[in-house]
NUDREN-329004 format. One record per residue (C-alpha): x negated, y negated, z; residue number from 1. Coordinates in nm, 3 decimals. Last residue first. Layout:
// residues N
<atom px="X" py="Y" pz="Z" seq="NUM"/>
...
// end
This chain:
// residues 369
<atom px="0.639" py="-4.090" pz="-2.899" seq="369"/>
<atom px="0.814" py="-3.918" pz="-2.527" seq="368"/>
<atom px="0.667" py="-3.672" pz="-2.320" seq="367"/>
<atom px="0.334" py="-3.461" pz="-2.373" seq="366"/>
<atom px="0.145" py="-3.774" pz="-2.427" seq="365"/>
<atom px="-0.184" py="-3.711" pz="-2.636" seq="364"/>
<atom px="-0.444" py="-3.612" pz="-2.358" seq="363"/>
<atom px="-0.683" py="-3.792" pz="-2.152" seq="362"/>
<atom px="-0.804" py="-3.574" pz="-1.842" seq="361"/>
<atom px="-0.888" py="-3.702" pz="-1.476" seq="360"/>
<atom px="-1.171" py="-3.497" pz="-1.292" seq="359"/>
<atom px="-1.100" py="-3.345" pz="-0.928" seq="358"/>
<atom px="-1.467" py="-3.253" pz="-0.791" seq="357"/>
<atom px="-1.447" py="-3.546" pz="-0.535" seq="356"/>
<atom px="-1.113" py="-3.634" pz="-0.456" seq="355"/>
<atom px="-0.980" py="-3.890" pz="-0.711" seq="354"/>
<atom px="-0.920" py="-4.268" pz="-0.741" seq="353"/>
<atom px="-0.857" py="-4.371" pz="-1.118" seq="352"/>
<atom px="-0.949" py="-4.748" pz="-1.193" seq="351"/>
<atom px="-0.726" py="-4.887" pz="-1.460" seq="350"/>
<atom px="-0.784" py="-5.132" pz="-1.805" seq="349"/>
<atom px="-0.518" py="-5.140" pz="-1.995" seq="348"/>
<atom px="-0.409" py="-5.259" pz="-2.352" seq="347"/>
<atom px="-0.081" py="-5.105" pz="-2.437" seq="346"/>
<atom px="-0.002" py="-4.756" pz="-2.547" seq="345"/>
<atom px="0.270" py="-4.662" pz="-2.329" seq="344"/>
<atom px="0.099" py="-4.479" pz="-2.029" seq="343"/>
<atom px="0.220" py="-4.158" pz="-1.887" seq="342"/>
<atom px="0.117" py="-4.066" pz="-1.537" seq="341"/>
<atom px="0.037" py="-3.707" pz="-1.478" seq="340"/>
<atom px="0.107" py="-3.410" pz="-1.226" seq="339"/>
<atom px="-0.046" py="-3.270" pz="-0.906" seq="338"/>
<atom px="-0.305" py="-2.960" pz="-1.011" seq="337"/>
<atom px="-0.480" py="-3.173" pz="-1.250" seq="336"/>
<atom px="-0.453" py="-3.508" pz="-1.239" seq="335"/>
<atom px="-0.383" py="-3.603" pz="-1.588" seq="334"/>
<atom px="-0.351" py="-3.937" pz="-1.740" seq="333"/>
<atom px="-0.126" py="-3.936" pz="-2.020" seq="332"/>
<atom px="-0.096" py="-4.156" pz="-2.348" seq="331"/>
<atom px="0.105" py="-4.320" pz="-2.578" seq="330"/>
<atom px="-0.060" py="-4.454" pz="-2.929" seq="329"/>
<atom px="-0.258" py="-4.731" pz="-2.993" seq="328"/>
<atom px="-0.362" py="-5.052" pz="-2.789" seq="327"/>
<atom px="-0.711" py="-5.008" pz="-2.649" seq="326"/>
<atom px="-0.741" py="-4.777" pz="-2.384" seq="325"/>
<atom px="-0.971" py="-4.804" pz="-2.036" seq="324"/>
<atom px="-1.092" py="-4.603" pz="-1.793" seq="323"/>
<atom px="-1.278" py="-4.640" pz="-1.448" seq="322"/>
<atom px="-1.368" py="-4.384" pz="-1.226" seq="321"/>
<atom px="-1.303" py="-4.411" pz="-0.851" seq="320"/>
<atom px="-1.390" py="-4.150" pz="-0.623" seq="319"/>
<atom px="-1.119" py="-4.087" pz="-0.290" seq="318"/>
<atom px="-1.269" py="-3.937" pz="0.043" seq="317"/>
<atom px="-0.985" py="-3.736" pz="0.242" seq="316"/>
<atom px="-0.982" py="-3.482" pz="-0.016" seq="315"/>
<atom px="-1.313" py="-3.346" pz="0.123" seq="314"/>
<atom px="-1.174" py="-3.211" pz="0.437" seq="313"/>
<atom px="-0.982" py="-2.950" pz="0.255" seq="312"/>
<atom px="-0.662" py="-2.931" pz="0.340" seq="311"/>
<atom px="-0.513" py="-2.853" pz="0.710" seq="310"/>
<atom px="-0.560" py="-3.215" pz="0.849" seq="309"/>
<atom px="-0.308" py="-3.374" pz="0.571" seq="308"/>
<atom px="-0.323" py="-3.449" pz="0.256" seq="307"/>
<atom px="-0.052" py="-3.520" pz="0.155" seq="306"/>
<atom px="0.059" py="-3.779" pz="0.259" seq="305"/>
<atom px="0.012" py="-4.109" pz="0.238" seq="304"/>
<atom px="0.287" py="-4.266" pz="0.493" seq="303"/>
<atom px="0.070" py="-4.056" pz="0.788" seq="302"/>
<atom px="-0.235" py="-3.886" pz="0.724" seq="301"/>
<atom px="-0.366" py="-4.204" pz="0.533" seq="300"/>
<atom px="-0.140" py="-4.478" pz="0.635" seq="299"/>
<atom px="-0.439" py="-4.732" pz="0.802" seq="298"/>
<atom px="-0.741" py="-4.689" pz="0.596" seq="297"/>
<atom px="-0.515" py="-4.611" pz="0.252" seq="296"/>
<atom px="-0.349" py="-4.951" pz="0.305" seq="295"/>
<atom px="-0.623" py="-5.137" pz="0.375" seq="294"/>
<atom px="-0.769" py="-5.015" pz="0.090" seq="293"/>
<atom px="-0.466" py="-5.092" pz="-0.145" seq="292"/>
<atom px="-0.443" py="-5.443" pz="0.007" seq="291"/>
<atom px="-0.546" py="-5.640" pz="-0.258" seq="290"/>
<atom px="-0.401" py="-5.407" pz="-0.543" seq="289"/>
<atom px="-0.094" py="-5.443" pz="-0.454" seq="288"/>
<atom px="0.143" py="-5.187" pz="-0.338" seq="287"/>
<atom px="0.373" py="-4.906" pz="-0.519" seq="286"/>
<atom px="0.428" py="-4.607" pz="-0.344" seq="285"/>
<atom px="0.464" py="-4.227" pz="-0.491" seq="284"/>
<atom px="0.612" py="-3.997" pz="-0.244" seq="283"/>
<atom px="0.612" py="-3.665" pz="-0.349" seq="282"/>
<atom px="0.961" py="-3.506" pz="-0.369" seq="281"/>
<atom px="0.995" py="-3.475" pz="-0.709" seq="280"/>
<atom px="0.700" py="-3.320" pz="-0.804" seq="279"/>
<atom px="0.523" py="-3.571" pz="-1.002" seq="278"/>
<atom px="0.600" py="-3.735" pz="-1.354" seq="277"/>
<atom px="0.530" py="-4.099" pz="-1.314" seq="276"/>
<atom px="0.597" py="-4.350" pz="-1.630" seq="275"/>
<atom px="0.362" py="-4.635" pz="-1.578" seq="274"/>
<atom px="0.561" py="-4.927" pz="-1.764" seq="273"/>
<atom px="0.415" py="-5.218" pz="-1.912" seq="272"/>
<atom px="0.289" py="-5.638" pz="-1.786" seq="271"/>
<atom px="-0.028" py="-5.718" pz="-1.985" seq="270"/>
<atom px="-0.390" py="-5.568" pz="-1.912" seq="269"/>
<atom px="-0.609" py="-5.545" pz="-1.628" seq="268"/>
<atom px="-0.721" py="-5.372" pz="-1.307" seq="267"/>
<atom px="-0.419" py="-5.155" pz="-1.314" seq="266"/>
<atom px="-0.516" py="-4.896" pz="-0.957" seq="265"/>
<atom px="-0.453" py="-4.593" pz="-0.973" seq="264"/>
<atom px="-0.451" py="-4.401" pz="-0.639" seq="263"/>
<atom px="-0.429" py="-4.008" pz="-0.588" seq="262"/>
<atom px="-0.449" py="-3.743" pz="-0.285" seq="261"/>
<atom px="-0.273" py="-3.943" pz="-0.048" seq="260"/>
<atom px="0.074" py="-3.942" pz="-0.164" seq="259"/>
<atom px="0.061" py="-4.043" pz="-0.516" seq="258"/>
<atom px="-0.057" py="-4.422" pz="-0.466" seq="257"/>
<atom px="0.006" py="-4.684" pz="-0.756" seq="256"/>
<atom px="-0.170" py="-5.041" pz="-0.739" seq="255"/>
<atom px="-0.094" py="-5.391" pz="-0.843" seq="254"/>
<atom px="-0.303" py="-5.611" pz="-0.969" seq="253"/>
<atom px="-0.213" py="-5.642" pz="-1.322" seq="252"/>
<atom px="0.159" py="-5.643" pz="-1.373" seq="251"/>
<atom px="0.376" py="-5.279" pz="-1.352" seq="250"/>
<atom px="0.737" py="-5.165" pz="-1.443" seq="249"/>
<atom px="0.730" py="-4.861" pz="-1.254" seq="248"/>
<atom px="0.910" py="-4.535" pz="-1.436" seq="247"/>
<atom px="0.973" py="-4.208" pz="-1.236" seq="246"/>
<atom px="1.036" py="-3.857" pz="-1.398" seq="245"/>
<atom px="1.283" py="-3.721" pz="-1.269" seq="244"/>
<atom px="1.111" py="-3.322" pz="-1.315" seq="243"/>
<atom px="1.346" py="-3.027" pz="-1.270" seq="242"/>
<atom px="1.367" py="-2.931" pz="-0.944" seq="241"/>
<atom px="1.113" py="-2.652" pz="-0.776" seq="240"/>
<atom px="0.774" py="-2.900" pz="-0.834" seq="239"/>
<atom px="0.445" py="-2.795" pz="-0.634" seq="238"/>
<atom px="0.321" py="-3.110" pz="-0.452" seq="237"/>
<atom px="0.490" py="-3.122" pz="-0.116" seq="236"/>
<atom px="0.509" py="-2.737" pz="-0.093" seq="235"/>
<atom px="0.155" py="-2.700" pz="-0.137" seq="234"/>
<atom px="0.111" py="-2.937" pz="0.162" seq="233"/>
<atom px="0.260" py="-2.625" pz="0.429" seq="232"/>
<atom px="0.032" py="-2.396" pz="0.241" seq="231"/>
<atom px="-0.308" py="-2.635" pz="0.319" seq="230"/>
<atom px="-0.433" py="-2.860" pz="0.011" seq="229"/>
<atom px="-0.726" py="-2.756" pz="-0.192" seq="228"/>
<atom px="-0.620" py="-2.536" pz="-0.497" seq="227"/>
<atom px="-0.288" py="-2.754" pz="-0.552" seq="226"/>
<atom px="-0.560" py="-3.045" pz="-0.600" seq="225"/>
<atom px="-0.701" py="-2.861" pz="-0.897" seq="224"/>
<atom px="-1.053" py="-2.896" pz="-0.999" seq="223"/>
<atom px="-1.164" py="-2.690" pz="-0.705" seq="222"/>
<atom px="-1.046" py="-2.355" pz="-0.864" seq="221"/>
<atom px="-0.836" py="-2.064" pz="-0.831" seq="220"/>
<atom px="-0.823" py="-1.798" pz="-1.044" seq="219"/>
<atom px="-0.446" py="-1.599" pz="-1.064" seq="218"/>
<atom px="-0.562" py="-1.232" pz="-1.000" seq="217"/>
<atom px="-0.457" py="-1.035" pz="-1.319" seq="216"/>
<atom px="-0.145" py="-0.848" pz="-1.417" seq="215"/>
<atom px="-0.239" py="-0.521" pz="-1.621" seq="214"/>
<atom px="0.041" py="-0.413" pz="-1.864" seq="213"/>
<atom px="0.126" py="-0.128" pz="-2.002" seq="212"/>
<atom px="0.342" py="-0.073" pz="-2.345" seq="211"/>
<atom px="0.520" py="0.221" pz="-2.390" seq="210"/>
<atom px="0.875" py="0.110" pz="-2.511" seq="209"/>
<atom px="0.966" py="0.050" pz="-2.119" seq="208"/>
<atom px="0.688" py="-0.080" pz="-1.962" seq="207"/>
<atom px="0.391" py="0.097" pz="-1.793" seq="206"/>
<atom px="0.235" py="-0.139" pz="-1.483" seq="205"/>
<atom px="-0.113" py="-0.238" pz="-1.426" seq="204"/>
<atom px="-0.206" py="-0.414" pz="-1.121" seq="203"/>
<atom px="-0.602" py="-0.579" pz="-1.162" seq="202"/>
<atom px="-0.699" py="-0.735" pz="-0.831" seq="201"/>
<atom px="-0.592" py="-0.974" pz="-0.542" seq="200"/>
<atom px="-0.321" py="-1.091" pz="-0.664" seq="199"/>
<atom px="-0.114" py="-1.346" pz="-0.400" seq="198"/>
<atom px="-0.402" py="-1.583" pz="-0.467" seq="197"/>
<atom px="-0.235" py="-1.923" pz="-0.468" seq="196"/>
<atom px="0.063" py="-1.929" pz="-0.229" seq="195"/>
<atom px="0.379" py="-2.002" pz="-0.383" seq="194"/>
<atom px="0.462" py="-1.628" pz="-0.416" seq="193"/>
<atom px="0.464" py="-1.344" pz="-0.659" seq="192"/>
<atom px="0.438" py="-0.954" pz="-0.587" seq="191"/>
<atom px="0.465" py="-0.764" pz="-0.939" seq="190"/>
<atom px="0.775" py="-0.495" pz="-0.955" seq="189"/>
<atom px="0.784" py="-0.136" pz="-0.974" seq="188"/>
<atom px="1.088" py="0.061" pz="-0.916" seq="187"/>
<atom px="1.147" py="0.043" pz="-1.316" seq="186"/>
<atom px="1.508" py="0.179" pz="-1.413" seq="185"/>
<atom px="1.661" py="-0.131" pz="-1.584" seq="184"/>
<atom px="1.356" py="-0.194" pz="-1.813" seq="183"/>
<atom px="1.398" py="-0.486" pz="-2.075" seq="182"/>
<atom px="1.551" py="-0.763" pz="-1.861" seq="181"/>
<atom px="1.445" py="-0.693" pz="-1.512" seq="180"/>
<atom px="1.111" py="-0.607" pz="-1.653" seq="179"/>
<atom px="1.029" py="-0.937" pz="-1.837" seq="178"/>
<atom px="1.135" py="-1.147" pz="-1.548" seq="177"/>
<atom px="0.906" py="-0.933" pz="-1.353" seq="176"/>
<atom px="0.617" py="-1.001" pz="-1.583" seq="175"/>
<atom px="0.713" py="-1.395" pz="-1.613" seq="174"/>
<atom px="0.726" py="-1.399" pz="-1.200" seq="173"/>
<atom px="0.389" py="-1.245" pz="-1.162" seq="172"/>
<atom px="0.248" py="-1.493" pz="-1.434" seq="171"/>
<atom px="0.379" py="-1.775" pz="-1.275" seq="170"/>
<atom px="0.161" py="-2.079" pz="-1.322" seq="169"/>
<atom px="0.077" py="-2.023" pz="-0.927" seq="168"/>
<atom px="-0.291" py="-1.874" pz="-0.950" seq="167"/>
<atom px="-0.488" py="-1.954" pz="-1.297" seq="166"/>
<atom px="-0.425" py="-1.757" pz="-1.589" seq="165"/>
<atom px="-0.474" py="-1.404" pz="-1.741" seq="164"/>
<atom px="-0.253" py="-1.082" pz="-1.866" seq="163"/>
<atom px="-0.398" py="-0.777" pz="-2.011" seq="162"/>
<atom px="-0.152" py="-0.641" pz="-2.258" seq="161"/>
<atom px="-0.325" py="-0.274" pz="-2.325" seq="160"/>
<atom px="-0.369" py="-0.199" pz="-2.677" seq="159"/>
<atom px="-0.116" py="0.039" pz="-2.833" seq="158"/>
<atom px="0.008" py="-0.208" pz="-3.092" seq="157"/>
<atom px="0.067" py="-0.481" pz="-2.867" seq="156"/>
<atom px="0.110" py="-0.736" pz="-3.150" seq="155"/>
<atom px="0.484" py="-0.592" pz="-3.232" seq="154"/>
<atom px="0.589" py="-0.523" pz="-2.852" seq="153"/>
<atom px="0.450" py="-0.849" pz="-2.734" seq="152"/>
<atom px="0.566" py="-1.048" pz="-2.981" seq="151"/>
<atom px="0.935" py="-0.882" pz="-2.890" seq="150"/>
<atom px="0.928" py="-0.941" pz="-2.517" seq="149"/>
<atom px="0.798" py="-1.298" pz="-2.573" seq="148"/>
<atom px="1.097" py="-1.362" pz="-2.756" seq="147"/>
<atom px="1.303" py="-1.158" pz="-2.519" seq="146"/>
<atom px="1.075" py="-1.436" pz="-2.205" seq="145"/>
<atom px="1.218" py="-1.734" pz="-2.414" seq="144"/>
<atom px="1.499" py="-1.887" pz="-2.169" seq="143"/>
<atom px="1.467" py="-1.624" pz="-1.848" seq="142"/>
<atom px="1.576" py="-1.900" pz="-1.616" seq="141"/>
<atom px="1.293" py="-1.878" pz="-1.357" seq="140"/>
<atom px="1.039" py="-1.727" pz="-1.588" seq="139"/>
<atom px="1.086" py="-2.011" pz="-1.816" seq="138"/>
<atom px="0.975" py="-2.034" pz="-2.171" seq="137"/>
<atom px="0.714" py="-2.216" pz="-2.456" seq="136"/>
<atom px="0.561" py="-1.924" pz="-2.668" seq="135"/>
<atom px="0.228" py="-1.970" pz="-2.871" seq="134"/>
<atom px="0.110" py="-1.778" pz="-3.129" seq="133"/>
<atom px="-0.229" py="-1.603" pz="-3.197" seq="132"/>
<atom px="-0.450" py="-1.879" pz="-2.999" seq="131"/>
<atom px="-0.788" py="-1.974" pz="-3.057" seq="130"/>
<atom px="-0.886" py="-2.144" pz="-2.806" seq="129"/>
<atom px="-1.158" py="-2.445" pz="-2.855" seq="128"/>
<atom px="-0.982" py="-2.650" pz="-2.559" seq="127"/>
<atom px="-0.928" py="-2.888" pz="-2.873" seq="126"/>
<atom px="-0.762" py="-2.619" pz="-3.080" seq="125"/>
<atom px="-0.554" py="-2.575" pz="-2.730" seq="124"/>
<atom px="-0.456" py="-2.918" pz="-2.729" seq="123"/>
<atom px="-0.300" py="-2.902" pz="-3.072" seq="122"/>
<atom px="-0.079" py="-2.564" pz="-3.083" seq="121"/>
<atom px="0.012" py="-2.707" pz="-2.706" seq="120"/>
<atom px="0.121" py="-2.996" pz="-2.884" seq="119"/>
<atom px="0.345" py="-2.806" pz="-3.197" seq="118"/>
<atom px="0.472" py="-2.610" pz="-2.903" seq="117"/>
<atom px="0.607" py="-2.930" pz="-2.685" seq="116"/>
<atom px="0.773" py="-3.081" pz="-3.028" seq="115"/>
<atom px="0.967" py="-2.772" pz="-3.135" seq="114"/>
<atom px="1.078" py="-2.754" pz="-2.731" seq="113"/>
<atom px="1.238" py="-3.129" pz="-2.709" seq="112"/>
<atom px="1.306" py="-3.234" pz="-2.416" seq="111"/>
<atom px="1.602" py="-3.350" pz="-2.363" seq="110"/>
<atom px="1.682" py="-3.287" pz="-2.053" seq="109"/>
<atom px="1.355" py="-3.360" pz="-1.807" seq="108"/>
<atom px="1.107" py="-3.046" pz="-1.792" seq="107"/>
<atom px="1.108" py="-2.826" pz="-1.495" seq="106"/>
<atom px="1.318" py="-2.550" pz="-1.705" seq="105"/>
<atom px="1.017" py="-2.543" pz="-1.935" seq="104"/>
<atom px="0.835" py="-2.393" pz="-1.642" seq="103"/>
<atom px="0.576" py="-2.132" pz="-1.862" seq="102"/>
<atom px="0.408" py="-2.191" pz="-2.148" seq="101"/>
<atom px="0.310" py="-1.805" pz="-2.314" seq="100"/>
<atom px="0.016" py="-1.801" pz="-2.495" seq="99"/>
<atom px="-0.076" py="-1.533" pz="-2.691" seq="98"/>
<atom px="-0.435" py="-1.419" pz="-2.720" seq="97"/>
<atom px="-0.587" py="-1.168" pz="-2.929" seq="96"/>
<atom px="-0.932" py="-1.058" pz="-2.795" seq="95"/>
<atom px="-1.325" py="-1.085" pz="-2.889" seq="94"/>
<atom px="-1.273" py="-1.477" pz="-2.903" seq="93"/>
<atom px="-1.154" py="-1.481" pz="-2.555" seq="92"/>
<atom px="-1.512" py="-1.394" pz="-2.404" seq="91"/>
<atom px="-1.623" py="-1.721" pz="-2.549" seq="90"/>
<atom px="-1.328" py="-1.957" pz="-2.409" seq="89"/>
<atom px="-1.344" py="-1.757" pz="-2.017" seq="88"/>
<atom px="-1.553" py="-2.023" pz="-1.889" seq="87"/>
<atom px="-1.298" py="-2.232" pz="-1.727" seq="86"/>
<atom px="-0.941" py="-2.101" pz="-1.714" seq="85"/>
<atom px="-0.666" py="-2.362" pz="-1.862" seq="84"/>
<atom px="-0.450" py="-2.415" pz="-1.541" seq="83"/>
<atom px="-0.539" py="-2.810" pz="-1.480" seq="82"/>
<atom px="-0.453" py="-2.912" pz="-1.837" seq="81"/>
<atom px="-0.143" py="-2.730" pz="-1.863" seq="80"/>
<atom px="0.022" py="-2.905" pz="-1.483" seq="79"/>
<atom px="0.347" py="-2.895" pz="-1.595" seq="78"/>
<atom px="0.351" py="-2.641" pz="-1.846" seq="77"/>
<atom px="0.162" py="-2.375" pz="-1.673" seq="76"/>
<atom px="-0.017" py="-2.120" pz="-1.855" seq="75"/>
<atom px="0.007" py="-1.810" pz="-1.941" seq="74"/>
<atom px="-0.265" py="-1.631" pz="-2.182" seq="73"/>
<atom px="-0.088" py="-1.281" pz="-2.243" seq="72"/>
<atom px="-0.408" py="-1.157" pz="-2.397" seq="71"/>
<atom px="-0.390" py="-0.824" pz="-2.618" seq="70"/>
<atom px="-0.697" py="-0.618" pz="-2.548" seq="69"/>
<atom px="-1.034" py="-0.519" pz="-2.696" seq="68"/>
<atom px="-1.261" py="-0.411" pz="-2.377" seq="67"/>
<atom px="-1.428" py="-0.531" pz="-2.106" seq="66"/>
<atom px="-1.159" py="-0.759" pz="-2.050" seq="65"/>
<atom px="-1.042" py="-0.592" pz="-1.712" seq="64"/>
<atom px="-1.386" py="-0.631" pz="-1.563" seq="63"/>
<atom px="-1.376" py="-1.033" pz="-1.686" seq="62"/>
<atom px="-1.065" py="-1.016" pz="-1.441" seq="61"/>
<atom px="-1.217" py="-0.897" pz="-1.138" seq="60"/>
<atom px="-1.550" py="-1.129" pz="-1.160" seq="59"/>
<atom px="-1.356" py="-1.417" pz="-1.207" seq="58"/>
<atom px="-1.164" py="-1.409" pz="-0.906" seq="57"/>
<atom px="-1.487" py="-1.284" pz="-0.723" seq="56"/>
<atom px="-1.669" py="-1.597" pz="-0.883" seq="55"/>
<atom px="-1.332" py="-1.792" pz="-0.725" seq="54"/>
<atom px="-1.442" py="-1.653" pz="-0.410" seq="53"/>
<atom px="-1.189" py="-1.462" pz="-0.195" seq="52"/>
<atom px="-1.123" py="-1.436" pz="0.192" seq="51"/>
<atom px="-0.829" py="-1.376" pz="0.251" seq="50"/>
<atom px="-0.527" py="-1.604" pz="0.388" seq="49"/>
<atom px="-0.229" py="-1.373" pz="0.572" seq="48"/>
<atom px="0.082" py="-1.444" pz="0.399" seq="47"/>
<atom px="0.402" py="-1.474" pz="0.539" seq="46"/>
<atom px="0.754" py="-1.458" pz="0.390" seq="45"/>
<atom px="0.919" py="-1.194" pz="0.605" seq="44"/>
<atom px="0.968" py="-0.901" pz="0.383" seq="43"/>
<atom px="0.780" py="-0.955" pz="0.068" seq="42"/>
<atom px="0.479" py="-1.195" pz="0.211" seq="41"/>
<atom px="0.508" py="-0.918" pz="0.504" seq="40"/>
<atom px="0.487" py="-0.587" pz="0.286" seq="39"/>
<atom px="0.213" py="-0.759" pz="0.056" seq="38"/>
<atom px="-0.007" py="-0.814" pz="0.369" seq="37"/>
<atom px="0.023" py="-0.447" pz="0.556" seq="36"/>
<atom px="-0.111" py="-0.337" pz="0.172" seq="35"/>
<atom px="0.192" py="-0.168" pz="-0.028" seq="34"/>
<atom px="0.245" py="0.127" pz="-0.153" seq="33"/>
<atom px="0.532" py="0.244" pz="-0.450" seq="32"/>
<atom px="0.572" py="0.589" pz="-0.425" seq="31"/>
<atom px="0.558" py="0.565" pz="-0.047" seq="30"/>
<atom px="0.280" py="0.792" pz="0.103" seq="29"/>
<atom px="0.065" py="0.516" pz="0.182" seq="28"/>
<atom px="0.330" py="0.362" pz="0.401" seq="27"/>
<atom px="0.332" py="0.609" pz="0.651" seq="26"/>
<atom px="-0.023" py="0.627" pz="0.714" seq="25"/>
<atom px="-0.086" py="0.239" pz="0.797" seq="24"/>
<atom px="-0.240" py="0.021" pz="0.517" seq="23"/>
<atom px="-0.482" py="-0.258" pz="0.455" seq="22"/>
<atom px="-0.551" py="-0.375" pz="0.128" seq="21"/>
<atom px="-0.765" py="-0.709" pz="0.237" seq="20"/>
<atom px="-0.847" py="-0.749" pz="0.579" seq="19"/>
<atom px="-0.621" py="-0.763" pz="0.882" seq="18"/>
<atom px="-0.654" py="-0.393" pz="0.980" seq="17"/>
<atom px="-1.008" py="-0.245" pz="0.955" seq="16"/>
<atom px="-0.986" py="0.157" pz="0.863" seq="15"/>
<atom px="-0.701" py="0.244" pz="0.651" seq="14"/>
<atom px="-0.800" py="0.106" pz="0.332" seq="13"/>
<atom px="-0.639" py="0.047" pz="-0.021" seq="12"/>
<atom px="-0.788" py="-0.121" pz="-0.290" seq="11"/>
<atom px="-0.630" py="-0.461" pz="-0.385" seq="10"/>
<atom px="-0.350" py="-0.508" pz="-0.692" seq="9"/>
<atom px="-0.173" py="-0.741" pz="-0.483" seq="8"/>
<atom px="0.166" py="-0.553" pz="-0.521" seq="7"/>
<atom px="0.085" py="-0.180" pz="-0.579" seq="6"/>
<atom px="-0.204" py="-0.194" pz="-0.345" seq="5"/>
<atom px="-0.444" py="0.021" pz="-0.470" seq="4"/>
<atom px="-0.516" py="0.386" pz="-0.455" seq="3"/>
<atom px="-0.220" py="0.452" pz="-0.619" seq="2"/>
<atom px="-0.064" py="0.847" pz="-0.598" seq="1"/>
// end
């Protein structure tokens, strides 16, 4: 019988409802328990916040990784800078770590998948990982998870596949995907949601074929906005559709705003296109550069936004940093946790405005030569 919570992966207690792994009598005996919070976020769609640091996050994984294991490293494809896990690059060495790219499907037709792996093979030799082989798929449409199935089966070899990433880049989701196709008769399945930090602690699962699995709590972190903003903003910024991506035609002097949680403003440079790739429905307006602050001082909370008075209090104050790029070769500017803007490889000089603690990363272009 579990002494955990078969869908958040938190010990079971019968003592203080409305904290973590809470349970009534009856539902302990199922085969398959679940905490009083798992059985609402299943059956009704609500989740009760808890109380978790992201040094508890981290704690509960590196406890898992004690040992040699297979890594399923999953990341998210849309926002892959913002779901690398910090810290974690030295303890990695002692494992073998496949990456598995999830939310292909949100990418733009076209898109070619050869070229996405061949630049996930390159940023993560600058994030210092060394990765075994590197999978791009979809959890929602199953495209690449019997690839996946089959690397894990062969690398595997008796070693438990301990799964790791930050909350919401749909490692729950990938597992069950896995499981629906390759195990008709498992009861089991991992709880997912929208809501960063469904898992509250190692869940491992046996597989058809004999491999077990141990899904992680997603980490969460103050470097991405998604991290920050209240449950009913998360749906303003997390992308379901696939991604139309949107292209201004810009002159110095004019300013972009991505809701309320990001400004960039093109201090100098000739006329060329800033290529937007956002959740679809976040508003993105265009103003000039004059009356950006006015703008922000008056439509904050209202035209701009996100955020909004449920999110953090801090993302109300915006940083700016300053970058510049010669001419040369494409380039994006990543906020993580929200999305990018892709630059074409002119001469520009821009001021970034961020919350505090929310860095912008350089990278190749992802999209587009």
């Amino acid at each position: 019988m579990s002494m955990v919570c078969t869908g958040c992966g938190a010990p079971l207690q019968m003592e203080r409802e409305g904290e973590k792994g809470y349970i009534t009598g009856d539902a302990f005996m199922r085969e398959y328990p679940l905490c009083q919070r798992c059985y609402r976020l299943k059956h009704y769609g609500q989740i009760s916040p808890v109380g978790m640091s992201e040094d508890e996050y981290r704690t509960a994984v590196m406890r898992v990784l004690d040992k040699p294991s297979l890594v399923l490293y999953a990341v998210d494809l849309f926002d892959f800078n913002g779901s690398l896990v910090r810290g974690l690059t030295g303890v990695l060495k002692q494992h073998e770590v496949i990456m598995a790219a999830n939310k292909f499907d949100l990418f733009p037709p076209g898109t070619k998948e050869d070229r996405v792996r061949n630049w996930l093979s390159r940023e993560a030799r600058r994030a210092e990982l060394d990765v075994a082989q590197t999978v791009v798929l979809s959890a929602r449409s199953g495209k690449g998870v019997d690839e996946l199935r089959s690397i894990l089966a062969v690398r595997a070899k008796g070693r438990p596949i301990v799964v790791i990433g930050m909350a919401n880049v749909g490692k729950s989701s990938l597992l069950n995907r896995i499981i629906e196709q390759h195990d008709e008769h498992a009861g089991q399945q991992f709880m997912t949601s929208h809501f960063p930090g469904t898992t509250l602690g190692a869940v491992a699962m046996k597989l058809a074929g004999g491999m077990t699995v141990v899904d992680t709590p997603g980490l969460l972190g103050v470097h991405r906005l998604q991290d920050r903003v209240c449950t009913a903003s998360l749906k303003d910024i997390i992308p379901e559709q696939r991604l139309r991506p949107r292209a201004y035609q810009l002159r110095q002097g004019q300013t972009l705003f991505l809701s309320g949680l990001a400004r960039v403003d093109f201090v100098r440079g000739p006329d060329q296109p800033f290529v937007v790739y956002v959740a679809n429905q976040l508003l993105v307006h265009r103003t000039k550069l004059v009356q950006a602050d006015e703008l922000w001082l008056r439509q904050r909370g209202k035209l701009l936004t996100p955020p909004c008075s449920a999110c953090d209090a801090n993302l109300g104050t915006l940083r700016a940093k300053k970058m510049g790029f010669k001419k040369g070769r494409p380039v994006d500017v990543v906020i993580p946790g929200l999305g990018w803007v892709r630059l074409s490889g002119e001469d520009v000089e821009l001021n970034v405005h961020l919350p505090e603690r929310v860095e912008p990363v350089v990278r190749p272009a992802l999209i587009g030569s």
